[in-house]
PAGULO-928030 format. One line per field, with one value per residue (C-alpha): x, y, z. Coordinates in steps of 0.2 Angstrom, whole numbers, plus 5000, padded with zeros to 4 digits. Layout:
% residues N
u <- (X/...)
v <- (Y/...)
w <- (Z/...)
//
This chain:
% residues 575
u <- (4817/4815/4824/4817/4833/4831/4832/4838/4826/4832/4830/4844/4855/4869/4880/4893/4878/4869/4886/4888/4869/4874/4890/4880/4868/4880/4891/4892/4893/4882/4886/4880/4884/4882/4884/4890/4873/4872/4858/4859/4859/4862/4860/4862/4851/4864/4863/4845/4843/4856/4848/4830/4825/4821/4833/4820/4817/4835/4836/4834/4834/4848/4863/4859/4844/4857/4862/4851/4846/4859/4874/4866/4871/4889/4889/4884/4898/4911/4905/4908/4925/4926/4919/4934/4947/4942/4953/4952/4951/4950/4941/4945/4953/4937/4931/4915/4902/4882/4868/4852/4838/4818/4813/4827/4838/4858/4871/4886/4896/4913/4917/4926/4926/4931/4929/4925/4923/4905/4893/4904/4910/4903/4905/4906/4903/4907/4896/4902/4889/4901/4890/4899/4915/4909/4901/4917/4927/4915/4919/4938/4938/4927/4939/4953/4945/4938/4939/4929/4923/4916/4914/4925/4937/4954/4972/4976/4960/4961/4980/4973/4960/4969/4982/4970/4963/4980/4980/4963/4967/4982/4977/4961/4968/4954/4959/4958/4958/4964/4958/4968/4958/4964/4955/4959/4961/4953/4966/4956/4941/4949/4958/4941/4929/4935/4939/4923/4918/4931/4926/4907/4916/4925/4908/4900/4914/4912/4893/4896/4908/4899/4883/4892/4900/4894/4893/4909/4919/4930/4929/4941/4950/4968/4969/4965/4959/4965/4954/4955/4942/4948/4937/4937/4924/4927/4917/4930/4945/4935/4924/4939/4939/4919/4918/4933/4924/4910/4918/4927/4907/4899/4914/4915/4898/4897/4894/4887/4896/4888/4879/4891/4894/4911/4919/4926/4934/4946/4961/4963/4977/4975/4983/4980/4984/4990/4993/5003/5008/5010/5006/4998/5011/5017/4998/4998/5014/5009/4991/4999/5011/4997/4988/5002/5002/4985/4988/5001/4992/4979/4970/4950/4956/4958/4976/4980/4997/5012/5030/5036/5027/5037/5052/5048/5047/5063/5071/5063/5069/5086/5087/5078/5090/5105/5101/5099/5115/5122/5115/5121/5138/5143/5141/5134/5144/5137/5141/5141/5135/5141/5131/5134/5132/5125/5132/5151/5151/5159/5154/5145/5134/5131/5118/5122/5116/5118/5125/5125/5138/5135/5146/5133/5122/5137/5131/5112/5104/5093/5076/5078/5085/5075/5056/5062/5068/5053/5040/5049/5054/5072/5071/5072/5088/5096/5088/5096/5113/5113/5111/5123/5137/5133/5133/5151/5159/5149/5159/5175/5177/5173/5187/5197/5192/5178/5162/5152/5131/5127/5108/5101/5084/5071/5060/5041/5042/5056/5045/5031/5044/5036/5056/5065/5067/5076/5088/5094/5099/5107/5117/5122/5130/5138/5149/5149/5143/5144/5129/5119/5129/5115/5100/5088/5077/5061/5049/5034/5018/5026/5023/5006/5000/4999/5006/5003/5013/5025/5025/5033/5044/5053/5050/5061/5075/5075/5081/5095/5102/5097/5090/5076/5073/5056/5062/5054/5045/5032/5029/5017/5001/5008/4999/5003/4996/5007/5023/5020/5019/5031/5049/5058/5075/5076/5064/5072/5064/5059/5073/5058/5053/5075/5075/5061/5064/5073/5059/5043/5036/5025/5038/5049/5037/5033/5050/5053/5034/5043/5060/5050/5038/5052/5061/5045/5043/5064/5068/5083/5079/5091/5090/5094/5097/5107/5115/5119/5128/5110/5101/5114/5111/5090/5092/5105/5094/5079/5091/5091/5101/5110/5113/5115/5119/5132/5137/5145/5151/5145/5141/5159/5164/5169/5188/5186/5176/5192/5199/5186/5183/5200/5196/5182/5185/5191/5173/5165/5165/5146/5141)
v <- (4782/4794/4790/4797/4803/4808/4830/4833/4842/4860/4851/4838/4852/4856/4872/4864/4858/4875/4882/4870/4874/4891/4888/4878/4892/4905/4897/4904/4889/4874/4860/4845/4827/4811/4794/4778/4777/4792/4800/4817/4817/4836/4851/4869/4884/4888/4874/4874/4891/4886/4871/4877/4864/4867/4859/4847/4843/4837/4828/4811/4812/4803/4816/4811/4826/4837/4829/4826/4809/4804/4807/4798/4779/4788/4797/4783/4773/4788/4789/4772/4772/4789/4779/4765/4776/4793/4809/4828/4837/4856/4870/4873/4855/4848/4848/4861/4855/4859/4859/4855/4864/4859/4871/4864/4878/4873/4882/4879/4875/4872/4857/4851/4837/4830/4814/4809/4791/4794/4782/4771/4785/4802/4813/4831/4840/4861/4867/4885/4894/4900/4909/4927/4918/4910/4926/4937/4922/4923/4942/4941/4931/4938/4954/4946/4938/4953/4969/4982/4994/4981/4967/4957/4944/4952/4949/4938/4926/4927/4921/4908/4903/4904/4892/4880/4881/4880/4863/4857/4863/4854/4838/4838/4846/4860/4875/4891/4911/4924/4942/4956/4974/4989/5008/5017/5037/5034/5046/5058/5055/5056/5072/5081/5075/5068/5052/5049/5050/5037/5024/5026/5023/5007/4999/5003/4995/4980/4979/4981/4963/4955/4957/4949/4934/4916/4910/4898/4911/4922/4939/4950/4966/4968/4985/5000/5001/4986/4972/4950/4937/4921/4910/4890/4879/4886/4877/4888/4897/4910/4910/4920/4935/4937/4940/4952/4964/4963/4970/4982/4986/4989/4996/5010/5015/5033/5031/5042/5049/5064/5070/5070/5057/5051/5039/5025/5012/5001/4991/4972/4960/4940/4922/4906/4890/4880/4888/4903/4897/4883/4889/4903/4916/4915/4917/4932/4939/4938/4944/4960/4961/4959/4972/4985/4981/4985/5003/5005/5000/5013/5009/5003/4985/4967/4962/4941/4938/4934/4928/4946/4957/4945/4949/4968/4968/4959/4970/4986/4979/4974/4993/5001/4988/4991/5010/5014/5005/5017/5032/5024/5023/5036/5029/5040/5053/5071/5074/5094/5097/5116/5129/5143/5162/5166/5184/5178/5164/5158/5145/5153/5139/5120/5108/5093/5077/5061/5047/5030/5016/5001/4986/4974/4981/4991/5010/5012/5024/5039/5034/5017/5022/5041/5031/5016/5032/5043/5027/5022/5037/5038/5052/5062/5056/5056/5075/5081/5071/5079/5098/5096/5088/5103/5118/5110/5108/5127/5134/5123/5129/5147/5147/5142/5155/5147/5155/5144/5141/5123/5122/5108/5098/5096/5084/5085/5076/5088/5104/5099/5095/5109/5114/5113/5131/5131/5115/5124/5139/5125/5119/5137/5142/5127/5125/5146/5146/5164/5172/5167/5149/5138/5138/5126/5118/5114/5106/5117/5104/5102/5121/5120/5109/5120/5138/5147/5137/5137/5155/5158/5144/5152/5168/5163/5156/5174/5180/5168/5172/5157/5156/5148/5140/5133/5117/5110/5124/5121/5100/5104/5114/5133/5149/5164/5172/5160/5161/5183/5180/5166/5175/5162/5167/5159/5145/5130/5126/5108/5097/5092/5106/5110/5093/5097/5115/5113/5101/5110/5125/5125/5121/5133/5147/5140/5143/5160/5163/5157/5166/5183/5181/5178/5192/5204/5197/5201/5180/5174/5158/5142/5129/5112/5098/5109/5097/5104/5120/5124/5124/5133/5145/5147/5150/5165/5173/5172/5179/5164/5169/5152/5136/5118/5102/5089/5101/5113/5099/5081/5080/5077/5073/5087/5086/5088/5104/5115/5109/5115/5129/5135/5130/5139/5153/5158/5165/5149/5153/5152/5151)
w <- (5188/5204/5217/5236/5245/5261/5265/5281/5292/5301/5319/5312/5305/5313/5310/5300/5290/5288/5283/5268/5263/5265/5250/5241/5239/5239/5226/5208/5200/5199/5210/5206/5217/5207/5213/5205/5198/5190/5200/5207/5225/5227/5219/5222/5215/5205/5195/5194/5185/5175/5170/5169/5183/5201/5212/5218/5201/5201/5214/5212/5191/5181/5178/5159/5161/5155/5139/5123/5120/5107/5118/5135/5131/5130/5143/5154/5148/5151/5169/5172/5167/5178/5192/5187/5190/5200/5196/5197/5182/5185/5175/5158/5151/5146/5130/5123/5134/5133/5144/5138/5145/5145/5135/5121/5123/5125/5138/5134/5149/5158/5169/5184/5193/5209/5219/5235/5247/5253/5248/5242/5229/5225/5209/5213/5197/5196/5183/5173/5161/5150/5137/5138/5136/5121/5116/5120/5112/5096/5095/5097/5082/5073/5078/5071/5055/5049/5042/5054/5042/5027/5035/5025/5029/5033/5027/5039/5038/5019/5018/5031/5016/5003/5010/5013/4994/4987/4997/4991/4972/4973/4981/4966/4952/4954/4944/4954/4951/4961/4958/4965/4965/4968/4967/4956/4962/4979/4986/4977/4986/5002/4998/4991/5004/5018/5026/5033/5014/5009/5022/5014/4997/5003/5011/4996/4984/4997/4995/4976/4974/4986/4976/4959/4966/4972/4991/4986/4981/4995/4993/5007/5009/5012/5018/5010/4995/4990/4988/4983/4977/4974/4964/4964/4955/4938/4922/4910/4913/4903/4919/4928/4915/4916/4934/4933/4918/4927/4942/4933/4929/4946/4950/4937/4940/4950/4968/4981/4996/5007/4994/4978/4964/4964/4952/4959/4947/4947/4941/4942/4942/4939/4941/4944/4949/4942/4926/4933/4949/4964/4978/4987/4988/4971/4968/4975/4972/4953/4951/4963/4946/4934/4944/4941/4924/4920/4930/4920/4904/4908/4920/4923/4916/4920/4916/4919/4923/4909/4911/4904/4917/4930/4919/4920/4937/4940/4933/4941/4958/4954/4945/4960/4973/4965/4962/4981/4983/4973/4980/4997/4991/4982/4963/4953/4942/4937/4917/4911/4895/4889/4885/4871/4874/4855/4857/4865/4859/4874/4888/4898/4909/4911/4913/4927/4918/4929/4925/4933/4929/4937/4942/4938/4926/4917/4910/4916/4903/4915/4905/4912/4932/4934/4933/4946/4955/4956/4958/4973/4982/4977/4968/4985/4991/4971/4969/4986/4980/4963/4970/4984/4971/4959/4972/4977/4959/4957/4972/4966/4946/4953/4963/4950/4941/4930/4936/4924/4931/4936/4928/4939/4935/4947/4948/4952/4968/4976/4967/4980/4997/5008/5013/4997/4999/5014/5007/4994/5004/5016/5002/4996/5009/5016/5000/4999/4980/4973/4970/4951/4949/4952/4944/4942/4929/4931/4919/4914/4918/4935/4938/4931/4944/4957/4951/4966/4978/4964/4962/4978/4980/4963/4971/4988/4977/4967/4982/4988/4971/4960/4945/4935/4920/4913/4906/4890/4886/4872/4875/4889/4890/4894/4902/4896/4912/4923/4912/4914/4935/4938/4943/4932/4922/4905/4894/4887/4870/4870/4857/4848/4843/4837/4830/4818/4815/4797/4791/4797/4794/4809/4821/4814/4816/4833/4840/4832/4840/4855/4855/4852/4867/4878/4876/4875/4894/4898/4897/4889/4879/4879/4864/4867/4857/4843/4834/4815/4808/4799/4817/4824/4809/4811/4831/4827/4814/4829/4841/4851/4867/4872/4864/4869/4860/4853/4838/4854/4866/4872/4893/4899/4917/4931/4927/4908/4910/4914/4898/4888/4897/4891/4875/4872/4882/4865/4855/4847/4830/4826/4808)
//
């Protein structure tokens, strides 16, 4: 029903009057005025643009213009209790409003709302278009949800999901999967062509999973190039291993970034609920375990999660926990193991072997502490540890008057520290170690990584008067080019190689082989692993110029070293 309401006319406007018309119209909002009836009385421009009426248009209509037909009978019932019991109720308390528009387009809106006496009570209604707010809003957490470069859900929103399908799987005994997926070599990409090249690698691996799975399943990167898809509604647990393979196949399929094809592949780790775990961190705790595995097992393969890989892992942390510990406090113990000059026969070097004996875990074997070490990074702090402790027994025994060399092994990961040089020379001349006492070993396929970065590294440790060995010469794949350049002292023959030499003809003319092309290029050549008379015996007849094993001496501690010293300061009596 229209209702006529009187406008007042300019000559009956008075200047406080032209100054509220002038507010009105001036007024970002909408300003509506409803009385008890619901019927607009007054409206200002303001709320007719926003509304998609005219302001007469409004005037004298129901306020229950603005609301769809299905929420009027409601609404009238709310305004009567408003009506009832007047209040203010400021901006932003209300709940998500709409406007609806003629043309049947919504606005979403906020409300306030004030009250005064005039014609026997009055609704005064402030009326928001909050559209950018909601769009900004809609952004923000779309912002935080999501991955910016793929699109994909995030870590945050997909822990957030994954809590809530625990719940659900546990409240229906619905069977769940979750898929952890991680690159395989994607460093590689970044390091040959670019970033820019590895974000086009990520958004095509995100295109590639989303393409093979269902709307129902939740697909989502975690950072990285790490990736999860956790899969509910299963028919079969088999369901579960399917998807994986054929992600492992879109995955391993070449890809191409600016121009080139690159590999990408993958590896994947899996567990579910409830068969592996209760709840959602477990969950993902142990397909991150299963994911390990299968880059340990090779890599390009989906692994599913087993008690013994949790088991493995256990004791990787307690060894890598308990091993920082040690290096922290002090706790590890260099052994020396002697070694032979074939024309003396005296004692002449040793190797520093560590050893680690451990209050809890009692007498930690190196093959089981020296992987936890270099996987994590320890082997840094434990590499610097070792040379510091053996350039200060060097400098110690040698002012005792046993100059024996202090053969130290390095590992790959302290071959590549860009100072390393200047460490050693740190460490030298803080503990004043005479000039050819240390020397340090290095395994041959470390050097071959990169040989020319290696060549002058060993050629700055030439001249602070160390020397160098290429350890387990033979077991890795040699250059005759490289060994010819590399200012390196001596060769270690690999122990497999000594072990075997009695019992195989092609080992034994390898290592004579050996021994002769050493000393055509002015090396001396060390033999370890010399454990019986008859070994001892071949290695003399080759000229072999050191010797190193239990049938000389076991590794012994620091203080059992001047002992022996003295023992065999006497020439060893070689057969």
């Amino acid at each position: 029903m229209q209702h006529n309401t009187p406008t007042p006319g300019p000559e009956r406007d008075t200047p406080d009057d032209l100054l509220v018309r002038a507010a009105m119209g001036a007024a970002p909002d909408g300003i509506v005025l409803v009385d008890r009836e619901g019927i607009i009385l007054v409206a200002n421009e303001t709320m007719g643009t926003l509304s998609g009426y005219s302001v007469e248009q409004l005037r004298g209509q129901s306020v229950s213009v603005f609301l769809p037909p299905q929420l009027r009978e409601k609404h009238a019932e709310h305004m009567r209790n408003y009506f009832l019991q007047p209040s203010k109720r400021p901006m932003g308390t209300g709940r998500h409003l709409w406007i609806a528009r003629p043309d049947g387009t919504t606005v979403p809106v906020d409300i306030a709302l004030g009250h005064c006496a005039t014609n026997d009570g009055t609704a005064v209604a402030f009326v928001r278009d909050v559209s950018e707010m909601r769009r900004l809003q809609s952004h923000m957490h779309y912002q935080a949800t999501h991955d910016t470069l793929t699109g994909l859900l995030n870590r945050w929103q997909f822990n957030q999901r994954l809590e809530q399908r625990t719940a659900e799987s546990a409240r229906h005994g619905r069977p769940m999967t979750l898929l952890l997926i991680d690159l395989d070599d994607f460093k590689t990409i970044n390091d040959s062509y670019g970033h820019a090249a590895g974000d086009q690698a990520l958004q095509e691996v995100a295109r590639r999973l989303k393409g093979c799975l269902r709307a129902s399943d939740t697909l989502a990167r975690l950072g990285g190039d790490e990736f999860t898809v956790l899969l509910t509604h299963l028919a079969q647990p088999c369901d579960a291993r399917q998807v994986a393979d054929k992600l492992l196949e879109v995955l391993g399929q070449p890809c191409q970034v600016n121009g080139f094809n690159v590999s990408l592949g993958a590896s994947i780790g899996m567990a579910s609920l409830p068969d592996d775990a209760a709840d959602a961190a477990t969950l993902l705790r142990y397909a991150d375990i299963a994911m390990y595995h299968a880059k340990e097992s090779g890599r390009g393969q989906a692994a599913a999660y087993e008690a013994s890989m949790g088991e493995k892992i256990a004791e990787k942390n307690l060894l890598h926990d308990r091993l920082k510990q040690a290096i922290e406090t002090h706790a590890l113990t260099l052994h020396y193991q002697p070694q032979i000059d074939r024309v003396s026969g005296r004692m002449v070097s040793v190797e520093a072997l560590l050893r680690w004996n451990d209050a809890e875990l009692g007498c930690v074997a190196p093959h089981r502490f020296i992987p936890v070490a270099e996987a994590s990074g320890l082997i840094l702090p434990l590499g610097a540890w070792v040379l510091e402790t053996a350039c200060s027994q060097a400098a110690a025994w040698a002012q005792q008057g046993m100059p024996l060399r202090i053969a130290v092994n390095l590992s790959a990961q302290q071959l590549r520290q860009p100072h390393l040089a200047d460490m050693v020379q740190e460490q030298l001349q803080r503990h004043a170690v005479p000039n050819g006492l240390i020397e340090l070993e290095i395994i041959e396929s470390d050097v071959m990584l990169d040989p020319v970065q290696a060549q002058l590294f060993l050629a700055r440790l030439k001249t602070l008067g160390v020397g160098v060995t290429l350890d387990d010469f033979g077991a890795g794949h040699s250059s005759l080019t490289y060994l010819k350049q590399l200012p390196i002292s001596r060769i270690k023959l690999d122990r497999s190689f000594i072990c075997t030499v009695l019992h195989s003809q092609q080992d034994a003319a390898l290592v004579c082989a050996v021994i002769a092309l050493a000393h055509t290029l002015g090396l001396e050549v060390v033999a370890e692993g010399v454990e019986e008379e008859a070994q001892v015996r071949f290695l003399e007849a080759q000229n072999c110029d050191v010797f190193q094993g239990w049938f000389f001496a076991r590794a012994v501690p620091a203080p059992d070293i001047a002992a022996l010293f003295r023992t065999l300061q006497a020439p060893v009596a070689l057969p």
